[in-house]
N, CA and C atoms as a LAMMPS dump frame, in Angstrom:
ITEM: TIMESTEP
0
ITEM: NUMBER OF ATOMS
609
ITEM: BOX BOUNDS ff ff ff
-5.0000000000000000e+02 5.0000000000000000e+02
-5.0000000000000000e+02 5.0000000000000000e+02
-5.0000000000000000e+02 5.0000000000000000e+02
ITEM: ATOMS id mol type element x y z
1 1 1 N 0.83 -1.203 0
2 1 2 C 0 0 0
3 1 3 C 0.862 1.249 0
4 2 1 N 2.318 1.074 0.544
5 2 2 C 2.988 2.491 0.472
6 2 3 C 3.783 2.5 -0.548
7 3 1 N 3.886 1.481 -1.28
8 3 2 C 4.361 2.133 -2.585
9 3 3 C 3.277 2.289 -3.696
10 4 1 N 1.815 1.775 -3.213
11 4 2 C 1.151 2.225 -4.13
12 4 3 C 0.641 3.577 -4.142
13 5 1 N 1.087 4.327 -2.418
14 5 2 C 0.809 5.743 -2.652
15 5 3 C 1.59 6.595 -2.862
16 6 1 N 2.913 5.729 -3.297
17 6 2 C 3.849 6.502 -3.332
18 6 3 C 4.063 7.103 -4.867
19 7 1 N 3.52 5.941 -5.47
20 7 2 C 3.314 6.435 -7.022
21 7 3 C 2.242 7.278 -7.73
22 8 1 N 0.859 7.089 -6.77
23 8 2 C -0.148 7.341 -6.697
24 8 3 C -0.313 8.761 -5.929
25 9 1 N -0.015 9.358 -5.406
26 9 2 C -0.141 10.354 -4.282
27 9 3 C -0.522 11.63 -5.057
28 10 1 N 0.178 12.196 -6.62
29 10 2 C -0.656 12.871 -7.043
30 10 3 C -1.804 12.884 -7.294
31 11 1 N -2.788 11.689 -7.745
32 11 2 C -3.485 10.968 -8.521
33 11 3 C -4.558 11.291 -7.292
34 12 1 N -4.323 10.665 -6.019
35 12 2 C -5.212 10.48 -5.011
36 12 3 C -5.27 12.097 -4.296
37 13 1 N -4.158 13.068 -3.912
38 13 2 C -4.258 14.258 -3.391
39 13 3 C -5.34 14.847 -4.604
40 14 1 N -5.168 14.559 -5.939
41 14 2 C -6.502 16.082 -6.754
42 14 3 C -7.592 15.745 -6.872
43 15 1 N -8.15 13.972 -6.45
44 15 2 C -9.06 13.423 -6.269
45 15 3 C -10.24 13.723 -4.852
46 16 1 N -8.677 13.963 -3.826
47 16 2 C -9.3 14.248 -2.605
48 16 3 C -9.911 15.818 -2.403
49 17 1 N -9.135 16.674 -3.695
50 17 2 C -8.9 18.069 -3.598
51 17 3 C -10.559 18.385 -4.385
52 18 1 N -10.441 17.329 -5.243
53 18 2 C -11.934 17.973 -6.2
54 18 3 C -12.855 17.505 -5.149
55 19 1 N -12.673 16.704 -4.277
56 19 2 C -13.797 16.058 -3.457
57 19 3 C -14.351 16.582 -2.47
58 20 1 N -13.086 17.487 -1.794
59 20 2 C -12.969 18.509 -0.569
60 20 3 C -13.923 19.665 -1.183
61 21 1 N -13.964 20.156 -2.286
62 21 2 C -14.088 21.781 -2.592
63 21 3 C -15.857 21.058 -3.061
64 22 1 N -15.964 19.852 -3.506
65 22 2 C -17.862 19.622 -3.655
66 22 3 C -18.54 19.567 -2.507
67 23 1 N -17.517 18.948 -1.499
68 23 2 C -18.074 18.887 -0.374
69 23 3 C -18.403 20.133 0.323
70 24 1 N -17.347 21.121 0
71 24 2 C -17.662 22.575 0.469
72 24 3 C -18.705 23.308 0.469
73 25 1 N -18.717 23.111 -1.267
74 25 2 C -20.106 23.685 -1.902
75 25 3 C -21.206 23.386 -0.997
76 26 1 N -21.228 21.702 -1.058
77 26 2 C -22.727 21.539 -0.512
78 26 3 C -22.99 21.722 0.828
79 27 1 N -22.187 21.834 1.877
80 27 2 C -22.228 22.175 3.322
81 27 3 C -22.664 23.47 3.031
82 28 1 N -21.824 24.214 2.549
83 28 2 C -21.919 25.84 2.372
84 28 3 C -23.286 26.639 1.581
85 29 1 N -23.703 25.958 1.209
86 29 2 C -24.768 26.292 0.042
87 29 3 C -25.807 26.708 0.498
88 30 1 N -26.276 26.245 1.972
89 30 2 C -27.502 26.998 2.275
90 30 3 C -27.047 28.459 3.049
91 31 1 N -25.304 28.522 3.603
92 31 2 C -24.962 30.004 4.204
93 31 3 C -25.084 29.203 5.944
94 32 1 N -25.152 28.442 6.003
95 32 2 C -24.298 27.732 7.685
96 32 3 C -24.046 26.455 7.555
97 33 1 N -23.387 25.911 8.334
98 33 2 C -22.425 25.125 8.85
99 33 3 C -23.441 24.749 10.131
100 34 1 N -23.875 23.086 10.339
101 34 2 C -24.735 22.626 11.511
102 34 3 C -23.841 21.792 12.386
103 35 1 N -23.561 21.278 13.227
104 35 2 C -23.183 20.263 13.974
105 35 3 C -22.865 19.299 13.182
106 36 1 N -23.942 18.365 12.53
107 36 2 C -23.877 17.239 11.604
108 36 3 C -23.188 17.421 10.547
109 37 1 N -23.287 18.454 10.118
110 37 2 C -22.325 18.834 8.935
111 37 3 C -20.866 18.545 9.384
112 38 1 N -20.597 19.772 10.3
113 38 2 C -19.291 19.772 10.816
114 38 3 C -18.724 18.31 10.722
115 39 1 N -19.383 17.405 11.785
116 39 2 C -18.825 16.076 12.21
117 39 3 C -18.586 15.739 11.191
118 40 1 N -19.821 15.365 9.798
119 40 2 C -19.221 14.737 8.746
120 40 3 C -18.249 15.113 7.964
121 41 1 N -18.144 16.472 7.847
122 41 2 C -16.726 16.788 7.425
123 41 3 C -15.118 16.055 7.916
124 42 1 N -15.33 16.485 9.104
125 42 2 C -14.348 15.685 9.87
126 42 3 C -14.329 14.077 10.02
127 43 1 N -15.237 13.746 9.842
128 43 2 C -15.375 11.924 9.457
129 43 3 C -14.161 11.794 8.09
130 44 1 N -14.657 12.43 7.184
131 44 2 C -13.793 12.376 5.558
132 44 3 C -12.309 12.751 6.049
133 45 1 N -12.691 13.706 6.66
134 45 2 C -11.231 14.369 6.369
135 45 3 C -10.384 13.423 7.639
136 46 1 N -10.337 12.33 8.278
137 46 2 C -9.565 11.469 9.387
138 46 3 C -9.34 10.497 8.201
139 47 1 N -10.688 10.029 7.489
140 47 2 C -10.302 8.906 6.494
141 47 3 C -9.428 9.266 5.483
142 48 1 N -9.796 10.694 4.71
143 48 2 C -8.506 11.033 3.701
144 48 3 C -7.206 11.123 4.225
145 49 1 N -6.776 11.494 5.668
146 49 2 C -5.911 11.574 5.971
147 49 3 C -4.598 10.473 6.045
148 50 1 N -5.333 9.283 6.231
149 50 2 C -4.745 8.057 6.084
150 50 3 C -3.921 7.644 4.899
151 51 1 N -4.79 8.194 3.54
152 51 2 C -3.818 7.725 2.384
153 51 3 C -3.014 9.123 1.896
154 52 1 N -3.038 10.392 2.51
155 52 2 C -2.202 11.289 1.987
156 52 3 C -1.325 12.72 3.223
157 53 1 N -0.534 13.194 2.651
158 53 2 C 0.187 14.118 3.998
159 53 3 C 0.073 15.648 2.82
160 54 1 N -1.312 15.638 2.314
161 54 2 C -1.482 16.795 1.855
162 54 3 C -1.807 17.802 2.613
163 55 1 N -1.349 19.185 2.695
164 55 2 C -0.985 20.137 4.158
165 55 3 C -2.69 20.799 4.085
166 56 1 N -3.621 20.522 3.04
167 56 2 C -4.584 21.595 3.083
168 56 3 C -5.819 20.593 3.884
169 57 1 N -5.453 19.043 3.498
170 57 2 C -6.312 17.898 4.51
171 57 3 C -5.543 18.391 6.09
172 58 1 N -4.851 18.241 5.909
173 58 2 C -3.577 18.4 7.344
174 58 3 C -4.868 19.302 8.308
175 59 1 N -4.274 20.366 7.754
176 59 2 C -4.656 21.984 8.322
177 59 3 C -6.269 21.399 8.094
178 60 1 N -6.825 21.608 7.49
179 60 2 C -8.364 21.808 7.975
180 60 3 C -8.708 20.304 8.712
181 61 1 N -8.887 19.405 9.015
182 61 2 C -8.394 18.466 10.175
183 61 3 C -8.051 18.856 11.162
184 62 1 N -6.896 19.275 11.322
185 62 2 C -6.616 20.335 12.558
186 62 3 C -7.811 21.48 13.055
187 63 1 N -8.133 22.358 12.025
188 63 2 C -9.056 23.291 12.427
189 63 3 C -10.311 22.567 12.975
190 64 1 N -10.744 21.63 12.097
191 64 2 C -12.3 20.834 12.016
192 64 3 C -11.786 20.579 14.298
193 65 1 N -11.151 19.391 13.919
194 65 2 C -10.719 18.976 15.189
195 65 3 C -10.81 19.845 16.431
196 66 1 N -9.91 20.881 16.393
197 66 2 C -10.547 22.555 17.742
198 66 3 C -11.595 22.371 17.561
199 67 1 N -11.912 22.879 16.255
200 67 2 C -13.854 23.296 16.943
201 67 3 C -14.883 22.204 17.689
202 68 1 N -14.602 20.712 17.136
203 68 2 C -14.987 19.832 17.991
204 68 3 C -14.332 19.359 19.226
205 69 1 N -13.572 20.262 19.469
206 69 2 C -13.303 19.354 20.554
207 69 3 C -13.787 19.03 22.429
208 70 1 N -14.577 20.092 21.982
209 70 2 C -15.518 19.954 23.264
210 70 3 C -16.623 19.384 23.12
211 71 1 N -17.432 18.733 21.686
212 71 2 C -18.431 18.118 21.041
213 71 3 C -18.882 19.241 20.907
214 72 1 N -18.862 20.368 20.527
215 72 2 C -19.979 21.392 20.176
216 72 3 C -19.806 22.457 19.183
217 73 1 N -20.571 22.315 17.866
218 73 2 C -19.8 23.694 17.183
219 73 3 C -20.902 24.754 17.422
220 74 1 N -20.006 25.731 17.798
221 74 2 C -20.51 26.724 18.737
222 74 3 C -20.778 27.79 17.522
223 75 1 N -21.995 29.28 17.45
224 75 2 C -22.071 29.842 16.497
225 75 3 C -21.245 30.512 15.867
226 76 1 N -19.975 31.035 16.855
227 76 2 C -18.338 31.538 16.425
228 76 3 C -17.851 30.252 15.428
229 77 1 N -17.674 29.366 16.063
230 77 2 C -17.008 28.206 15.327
231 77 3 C -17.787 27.594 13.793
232 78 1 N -19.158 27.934 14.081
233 78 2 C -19.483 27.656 12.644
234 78 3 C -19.49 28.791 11.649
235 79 1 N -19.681 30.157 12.05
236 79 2 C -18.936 31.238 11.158
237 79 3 C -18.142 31.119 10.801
238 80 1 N -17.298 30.645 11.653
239 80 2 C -16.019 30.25 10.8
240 80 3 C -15.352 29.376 9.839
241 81 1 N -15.823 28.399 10.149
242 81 2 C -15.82 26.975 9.118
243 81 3 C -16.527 27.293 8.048
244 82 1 N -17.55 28.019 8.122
245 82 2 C -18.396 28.408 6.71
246 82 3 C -17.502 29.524 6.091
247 83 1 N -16.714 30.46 6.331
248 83 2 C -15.998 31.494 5.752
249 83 3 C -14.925 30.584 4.86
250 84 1 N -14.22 29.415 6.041
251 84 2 C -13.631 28.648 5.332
252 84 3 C -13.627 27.833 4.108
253 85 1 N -14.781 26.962 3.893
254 85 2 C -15.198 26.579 2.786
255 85 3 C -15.717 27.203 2.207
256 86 1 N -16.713 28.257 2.385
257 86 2 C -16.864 29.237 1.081
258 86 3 C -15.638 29.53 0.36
259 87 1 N -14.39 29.931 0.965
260 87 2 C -13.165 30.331 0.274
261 87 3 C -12.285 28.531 -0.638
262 88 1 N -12.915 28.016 -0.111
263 88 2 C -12.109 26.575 -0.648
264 88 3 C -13.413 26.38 -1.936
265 89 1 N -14.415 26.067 -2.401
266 89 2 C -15.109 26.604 -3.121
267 89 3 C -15.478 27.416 -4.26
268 90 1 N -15.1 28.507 -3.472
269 90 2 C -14.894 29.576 -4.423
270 90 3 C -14.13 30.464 -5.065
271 91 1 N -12.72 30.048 -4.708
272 91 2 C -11.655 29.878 -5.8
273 91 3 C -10.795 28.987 -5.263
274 92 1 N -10.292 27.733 -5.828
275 92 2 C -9.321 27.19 -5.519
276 92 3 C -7.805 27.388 -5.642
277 93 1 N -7.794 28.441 -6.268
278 93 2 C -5.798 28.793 -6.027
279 93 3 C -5.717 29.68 -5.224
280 94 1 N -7.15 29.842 -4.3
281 94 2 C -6.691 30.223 -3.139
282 94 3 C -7.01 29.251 -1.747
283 95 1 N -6.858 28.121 -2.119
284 95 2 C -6.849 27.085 -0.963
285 95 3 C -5.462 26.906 -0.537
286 96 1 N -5.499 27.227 1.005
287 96 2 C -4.321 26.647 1.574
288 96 3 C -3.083 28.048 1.008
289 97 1 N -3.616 28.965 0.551
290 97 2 C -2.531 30.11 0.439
291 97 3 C -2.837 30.961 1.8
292 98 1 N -1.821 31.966 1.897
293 98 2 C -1.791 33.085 2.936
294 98 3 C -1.869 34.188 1.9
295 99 1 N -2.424 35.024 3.048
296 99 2 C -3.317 36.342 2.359
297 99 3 C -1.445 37.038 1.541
298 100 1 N -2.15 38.051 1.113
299 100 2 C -0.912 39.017 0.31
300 100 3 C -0.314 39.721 1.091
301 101 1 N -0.107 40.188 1.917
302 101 2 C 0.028 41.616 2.575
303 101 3 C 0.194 42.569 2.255
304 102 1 N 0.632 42.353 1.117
305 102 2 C 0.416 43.712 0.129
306 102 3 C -0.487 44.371 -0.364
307 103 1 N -1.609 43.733 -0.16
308 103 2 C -2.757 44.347 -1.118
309 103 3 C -3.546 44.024 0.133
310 104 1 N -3.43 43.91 1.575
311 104 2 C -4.601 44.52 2.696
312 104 3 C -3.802 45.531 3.605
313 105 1 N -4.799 46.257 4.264
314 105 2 C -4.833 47.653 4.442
315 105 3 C -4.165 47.926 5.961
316 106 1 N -2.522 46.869 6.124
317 106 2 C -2.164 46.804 7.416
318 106 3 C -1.204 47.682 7.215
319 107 1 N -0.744 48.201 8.57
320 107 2 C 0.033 49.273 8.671
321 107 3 C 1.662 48.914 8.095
322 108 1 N 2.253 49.991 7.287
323 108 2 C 3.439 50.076 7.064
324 108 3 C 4.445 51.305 7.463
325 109 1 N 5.795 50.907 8.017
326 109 2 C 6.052 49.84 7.993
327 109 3 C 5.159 49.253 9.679
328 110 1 N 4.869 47.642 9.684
329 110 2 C 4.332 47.202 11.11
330 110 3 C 5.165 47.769 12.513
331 111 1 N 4.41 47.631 13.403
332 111 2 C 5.364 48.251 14.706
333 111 3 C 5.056 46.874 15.479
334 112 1 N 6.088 47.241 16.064
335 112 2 C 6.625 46.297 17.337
336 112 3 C 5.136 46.455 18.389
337 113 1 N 4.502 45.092 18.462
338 113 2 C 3.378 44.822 19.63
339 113 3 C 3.685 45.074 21.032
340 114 1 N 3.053 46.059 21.713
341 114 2 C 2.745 45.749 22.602
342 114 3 C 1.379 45.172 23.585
343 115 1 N 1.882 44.302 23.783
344 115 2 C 0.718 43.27 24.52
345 115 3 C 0.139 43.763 25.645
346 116 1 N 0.778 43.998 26.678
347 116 2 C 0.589 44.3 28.607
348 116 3 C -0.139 45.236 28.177
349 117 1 N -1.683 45.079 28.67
350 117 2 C -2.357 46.529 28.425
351 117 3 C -3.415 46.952 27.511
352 118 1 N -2.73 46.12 26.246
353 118 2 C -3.087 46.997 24.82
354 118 3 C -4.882 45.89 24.5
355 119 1 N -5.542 46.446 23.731
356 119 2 C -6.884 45.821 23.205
357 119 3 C -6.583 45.377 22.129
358 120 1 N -7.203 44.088 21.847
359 120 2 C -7.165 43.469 20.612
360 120 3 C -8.304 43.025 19.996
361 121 1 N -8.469 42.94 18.527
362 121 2 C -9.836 42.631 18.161
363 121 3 C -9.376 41.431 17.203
364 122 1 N -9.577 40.456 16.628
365 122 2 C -9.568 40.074 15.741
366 122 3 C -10.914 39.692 14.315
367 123 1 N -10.141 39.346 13.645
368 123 2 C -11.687 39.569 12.456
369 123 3 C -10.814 38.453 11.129
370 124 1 N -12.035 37.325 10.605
371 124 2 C -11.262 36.493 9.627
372 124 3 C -11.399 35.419 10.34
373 125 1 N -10.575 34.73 9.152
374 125 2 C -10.252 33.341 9.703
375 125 3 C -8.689 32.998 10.286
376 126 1 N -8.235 32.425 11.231
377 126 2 C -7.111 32.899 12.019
378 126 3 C -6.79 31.012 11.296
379 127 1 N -5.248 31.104 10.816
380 127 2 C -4.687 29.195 10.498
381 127 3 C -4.43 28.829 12.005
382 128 1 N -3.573 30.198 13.6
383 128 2 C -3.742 29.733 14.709
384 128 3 C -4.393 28.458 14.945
385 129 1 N -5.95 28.933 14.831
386 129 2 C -7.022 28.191 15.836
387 129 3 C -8.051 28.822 15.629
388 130 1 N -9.135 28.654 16.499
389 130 2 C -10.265 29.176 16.859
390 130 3 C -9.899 30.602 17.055
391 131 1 N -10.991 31.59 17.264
392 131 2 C -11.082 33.319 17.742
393 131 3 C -10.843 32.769 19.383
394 132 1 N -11.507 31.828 19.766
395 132 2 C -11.42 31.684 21.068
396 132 3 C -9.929 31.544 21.972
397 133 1 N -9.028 30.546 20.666
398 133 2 C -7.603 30.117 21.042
399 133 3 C -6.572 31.295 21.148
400 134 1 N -6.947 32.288 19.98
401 134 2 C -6.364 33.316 19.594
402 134 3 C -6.622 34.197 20.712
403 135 1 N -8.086 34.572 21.347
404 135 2 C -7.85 34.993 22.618
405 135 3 C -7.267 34.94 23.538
406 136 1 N -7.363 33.735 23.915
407 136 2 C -6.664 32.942 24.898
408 136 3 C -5.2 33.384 25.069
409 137 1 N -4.937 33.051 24.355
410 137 2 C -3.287 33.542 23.796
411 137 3 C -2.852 35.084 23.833
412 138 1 N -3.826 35.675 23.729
413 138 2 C -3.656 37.314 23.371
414 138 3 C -3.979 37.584 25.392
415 139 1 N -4.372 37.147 25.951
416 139 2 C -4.488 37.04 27.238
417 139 3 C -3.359 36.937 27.924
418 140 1 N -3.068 35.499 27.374
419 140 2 C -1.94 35.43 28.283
420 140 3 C -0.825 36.033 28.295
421 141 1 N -0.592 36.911 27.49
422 141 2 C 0.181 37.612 27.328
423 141 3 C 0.593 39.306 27.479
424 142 1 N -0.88 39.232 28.094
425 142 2 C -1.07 40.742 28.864
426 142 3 C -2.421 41.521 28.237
427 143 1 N -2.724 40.901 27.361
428 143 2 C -3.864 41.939 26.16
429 143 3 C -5.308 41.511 26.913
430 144 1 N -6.014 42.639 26.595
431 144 2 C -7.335 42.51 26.24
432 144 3 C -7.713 41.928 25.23
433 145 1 N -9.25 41.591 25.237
434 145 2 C -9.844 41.029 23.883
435 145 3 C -11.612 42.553 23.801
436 146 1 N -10.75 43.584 22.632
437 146 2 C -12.027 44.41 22.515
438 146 3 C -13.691 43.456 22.2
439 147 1 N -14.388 44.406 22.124
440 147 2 C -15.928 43.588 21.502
441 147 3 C -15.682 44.444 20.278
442 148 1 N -15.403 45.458 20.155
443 148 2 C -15.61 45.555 18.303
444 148 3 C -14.661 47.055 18.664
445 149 1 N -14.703 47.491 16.957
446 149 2 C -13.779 48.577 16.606
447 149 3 C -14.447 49.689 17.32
448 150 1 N -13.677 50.446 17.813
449 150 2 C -13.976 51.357 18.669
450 150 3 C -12.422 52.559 18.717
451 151 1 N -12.798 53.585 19.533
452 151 2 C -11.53 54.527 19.319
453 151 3 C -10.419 54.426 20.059
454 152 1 N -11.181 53.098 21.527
455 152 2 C -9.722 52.794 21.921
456 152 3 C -9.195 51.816 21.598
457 153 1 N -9.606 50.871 20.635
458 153 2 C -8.832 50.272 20.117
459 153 3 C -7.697 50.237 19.798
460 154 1 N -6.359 48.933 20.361
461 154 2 C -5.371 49.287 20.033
462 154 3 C -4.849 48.659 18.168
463 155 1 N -5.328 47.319 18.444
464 155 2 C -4.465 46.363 16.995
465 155 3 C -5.974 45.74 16.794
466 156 1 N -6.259 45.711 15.919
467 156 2 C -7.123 44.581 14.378
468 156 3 C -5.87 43.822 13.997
469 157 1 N -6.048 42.255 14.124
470 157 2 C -5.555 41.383 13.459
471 157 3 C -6.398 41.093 12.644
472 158 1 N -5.593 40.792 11.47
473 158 2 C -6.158 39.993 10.294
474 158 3 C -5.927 38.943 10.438
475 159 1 N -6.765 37.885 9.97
476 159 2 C -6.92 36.126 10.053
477 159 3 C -5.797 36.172 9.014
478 160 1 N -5.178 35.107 8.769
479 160 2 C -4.042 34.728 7.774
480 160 3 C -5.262 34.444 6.196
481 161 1 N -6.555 33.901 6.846
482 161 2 C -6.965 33.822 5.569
483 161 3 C -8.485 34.986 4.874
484 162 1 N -7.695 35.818 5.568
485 162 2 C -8.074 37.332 4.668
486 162 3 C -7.327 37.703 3.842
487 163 1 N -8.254 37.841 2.611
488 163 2 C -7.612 37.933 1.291
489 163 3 C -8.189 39.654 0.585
490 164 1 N -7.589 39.521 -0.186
491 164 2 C -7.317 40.814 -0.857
492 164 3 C -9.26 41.304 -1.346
493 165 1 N -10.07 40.118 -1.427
494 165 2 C -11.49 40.824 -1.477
495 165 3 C -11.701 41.039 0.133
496 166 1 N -11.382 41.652 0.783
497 166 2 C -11.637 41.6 1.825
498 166 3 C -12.789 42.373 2.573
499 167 1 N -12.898 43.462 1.304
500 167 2 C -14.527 44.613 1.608
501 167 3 C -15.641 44.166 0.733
502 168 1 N -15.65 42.745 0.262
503 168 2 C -16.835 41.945 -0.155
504 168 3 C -16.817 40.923 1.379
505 169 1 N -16.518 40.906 1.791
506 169 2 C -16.982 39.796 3.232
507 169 3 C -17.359 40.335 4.336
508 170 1 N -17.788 39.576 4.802
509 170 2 C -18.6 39.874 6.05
510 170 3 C -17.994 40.629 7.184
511 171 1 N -16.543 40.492 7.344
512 171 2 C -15.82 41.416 8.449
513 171 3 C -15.26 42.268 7.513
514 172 1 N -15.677 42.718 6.432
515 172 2 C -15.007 44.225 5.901
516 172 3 C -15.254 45.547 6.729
517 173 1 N -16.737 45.54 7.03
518 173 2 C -16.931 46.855 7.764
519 173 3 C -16.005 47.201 9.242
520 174 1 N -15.317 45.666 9.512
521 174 2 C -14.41 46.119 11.045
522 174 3 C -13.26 46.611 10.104
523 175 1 N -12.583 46.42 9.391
524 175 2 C -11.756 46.742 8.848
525 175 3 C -12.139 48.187 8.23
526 176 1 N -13.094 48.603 7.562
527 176 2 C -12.973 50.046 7.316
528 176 3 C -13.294 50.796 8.547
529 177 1 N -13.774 50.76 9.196
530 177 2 C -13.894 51.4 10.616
531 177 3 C -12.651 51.684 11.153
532 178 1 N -11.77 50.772 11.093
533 178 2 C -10.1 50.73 11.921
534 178 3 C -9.349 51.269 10.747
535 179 1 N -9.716 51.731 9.481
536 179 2 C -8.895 52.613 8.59
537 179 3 C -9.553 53.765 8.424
538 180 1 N -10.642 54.465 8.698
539 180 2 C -11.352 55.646 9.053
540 180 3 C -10.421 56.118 10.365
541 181 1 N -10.321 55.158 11.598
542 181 2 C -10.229 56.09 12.801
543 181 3 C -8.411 55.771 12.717
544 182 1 N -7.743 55.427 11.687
545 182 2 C -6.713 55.375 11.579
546 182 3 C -5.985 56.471 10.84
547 183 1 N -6.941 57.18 9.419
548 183 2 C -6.907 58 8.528
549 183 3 C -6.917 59.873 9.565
550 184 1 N -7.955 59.449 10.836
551 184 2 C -7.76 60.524 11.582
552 184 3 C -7.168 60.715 12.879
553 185 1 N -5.94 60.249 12.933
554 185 2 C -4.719 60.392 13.682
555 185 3 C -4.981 59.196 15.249
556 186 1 N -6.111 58.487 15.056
557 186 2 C -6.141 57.38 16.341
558 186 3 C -5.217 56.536 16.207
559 187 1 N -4.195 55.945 17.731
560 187 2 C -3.64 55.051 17.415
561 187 3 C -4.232 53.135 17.304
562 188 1 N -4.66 53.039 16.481
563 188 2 C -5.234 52.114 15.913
564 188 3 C -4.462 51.22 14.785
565 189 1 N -3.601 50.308 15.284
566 189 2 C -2.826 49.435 14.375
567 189 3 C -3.366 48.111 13.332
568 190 1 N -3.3 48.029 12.032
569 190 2 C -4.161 46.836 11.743
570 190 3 C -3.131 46.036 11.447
571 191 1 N -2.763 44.783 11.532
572 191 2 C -1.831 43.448 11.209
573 191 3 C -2.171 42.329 10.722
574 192 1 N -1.115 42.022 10.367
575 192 2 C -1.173 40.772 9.579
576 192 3 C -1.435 39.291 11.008
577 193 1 N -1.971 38.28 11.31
578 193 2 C -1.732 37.635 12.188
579 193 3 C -0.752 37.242 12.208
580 194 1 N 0.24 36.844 10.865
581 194 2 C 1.856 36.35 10.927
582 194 3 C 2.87 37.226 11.785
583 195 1 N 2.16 38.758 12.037
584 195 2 C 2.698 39.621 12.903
585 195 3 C 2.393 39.598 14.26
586 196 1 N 1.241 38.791 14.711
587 196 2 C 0.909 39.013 16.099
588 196 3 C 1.584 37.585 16.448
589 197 1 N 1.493 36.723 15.664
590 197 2 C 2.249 35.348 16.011
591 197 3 C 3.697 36.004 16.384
592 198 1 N 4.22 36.427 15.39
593 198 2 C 6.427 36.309 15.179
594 198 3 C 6.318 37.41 16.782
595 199 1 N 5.542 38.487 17.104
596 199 2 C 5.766 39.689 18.121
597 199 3 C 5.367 38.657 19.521
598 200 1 N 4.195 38.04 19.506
599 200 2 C 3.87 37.059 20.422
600 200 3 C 4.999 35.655 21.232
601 201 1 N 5.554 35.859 19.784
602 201 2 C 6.281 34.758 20.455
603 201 3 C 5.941 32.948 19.818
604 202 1 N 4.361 33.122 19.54
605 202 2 C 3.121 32.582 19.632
606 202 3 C 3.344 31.022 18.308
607 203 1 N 4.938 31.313 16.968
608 203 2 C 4.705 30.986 15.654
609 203 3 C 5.719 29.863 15.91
């Protein structure tokens, strides 16, 4: 069997890849993500995992996995999984990429985080973990977690998988809000999450 996937492994990864992105569709198609859904996702994706070490089964496995792991996908956690496969779906050469940074609206050049103190919001889909993990983490390390954009806001992280349409989705309006009160001299930082990870410590 391992040298038949060894020859095979392209053959079976674009099989699993066209299979992943139908499956997307149809979870995604009514606009949520249920419990049952979830699980069955994660049923496929333990079994695909077996015949391949493709990083985009890897990673969403991993993600699927957090959100169940208390048995419950919670309404954060299914926003999120649905942002996810909508984007696996609906274009595939952007599965399993990281956003540009060039073409979203984070500060240049980035500044050095400070944590002890400072408010944090996040918005997107984070490769971390959950919004919840990402809290967690932003905690322990001295930060607040804001409820939304506001003027004392210190940093907006961007999820790694916020992409360059980013004012067609659903968290665009936190993002123009934090470049309005940024445009008029608030200190209000927006980042890349690869930046709150490398400043965190966290990557």
């Amino acid at each position: 069997m391992d040298i038949f996937n060894k020859f095979n492994r392209k053959d079976i990864q674009d099989r699993q890849i066209d299979t992943l992105i139908g499956l997307s569709k149809g979870v995604s198609a009514d606009g949520n993500v249920n419990q049952a859904e979830a699980e069955f996702l994660m049923s496929w994706l333990v079994q695909s995992r077996q015949s391949t070490d493709n990083p985009i089964i890897i990673n969403l496995l991993q993600r699927v996995s957090a959100m169940l792991e208390d048995g419950v996908l919670d309404r954060e956690e299914s926003v999120e999984l649905l942002e996810i496969l909508q984007k696996i779906s609906g274009d595939t050469s952007e599965i399993g990429e990281l956003a540009k940074t060039s073409s979203l609206p984070v500060n240049d050049p980035l500044p050095e985080i400070e944590f002890n103190g400072s408010s944090f919001l996040f918005t997107g889909t984070c490769a971390f973990g959950t919004r919840k993990q990402c809290h967690e983490a932003t905690e322990s390390l001295g930060g607040t977690i804001a409820k939304g954009v506001n003027k004392n806001l210190n940093y907006l992280v961007l999820g790694t998988y916020v992409t360059d349409s980013w004012a067609h989705e659903t968290f665009g309006r936190k993002i123009e809000k934090a470049i309005e009160y940024r445009e008029k001299g608030l200190p209000v930082v927006i980042l890349t999450e690869e930046h709150w990870l490398c400043s965190g410590g966290l990557g």
